[in-house]
N, C-alpha and C positions, 0 to 999 in steps of 0.2 A: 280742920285738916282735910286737906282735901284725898282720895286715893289715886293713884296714880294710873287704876287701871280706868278710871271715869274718865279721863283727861281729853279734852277733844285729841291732841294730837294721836292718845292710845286708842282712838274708837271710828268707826265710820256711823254716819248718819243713822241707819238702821239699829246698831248698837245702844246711842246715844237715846234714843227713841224708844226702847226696851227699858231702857234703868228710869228714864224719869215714869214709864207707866208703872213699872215696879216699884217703885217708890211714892206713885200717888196712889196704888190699890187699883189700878184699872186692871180687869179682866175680860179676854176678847174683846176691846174697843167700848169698853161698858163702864164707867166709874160711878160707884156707888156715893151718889151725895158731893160730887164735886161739882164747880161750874166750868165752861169754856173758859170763862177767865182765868181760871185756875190752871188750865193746862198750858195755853197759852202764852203766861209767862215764861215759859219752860224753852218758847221756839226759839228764842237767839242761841242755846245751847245745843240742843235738838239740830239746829242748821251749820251747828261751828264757827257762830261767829262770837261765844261769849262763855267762859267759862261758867258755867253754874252752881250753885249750891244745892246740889241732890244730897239728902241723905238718904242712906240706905241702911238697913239692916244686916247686908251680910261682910 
């Protein structure tokens, strides 16, 4: 299930960009033990063009 508040249409770029680093553990542009590849995958959503599957904790 997805929440509605992650929705591209409920977020702008900047937002969208915030929750996938929150949800991979990036801190200040730093992630502990992930790869480029890993974020990466994230950019069609991060850009608005592809719904995602983030999960989050809150």
């Amino acid at each position: 299930m997805i929440k509605e508040d992650i929705l591209i249409k409920n977020t702008i770029r900047e937002q969208r960009e915030q929750i996938v680093n929150d949800a991979l553990g990036i801190v200040d542009g730093l992630c502990d033990g992930c790869s480029q590849g890993i974020i990466s995958m994230y950019d069609a959503y991060i850009d608005g063009l592809k719904e995602g599957s983030v999960t989050t904790n809150g």
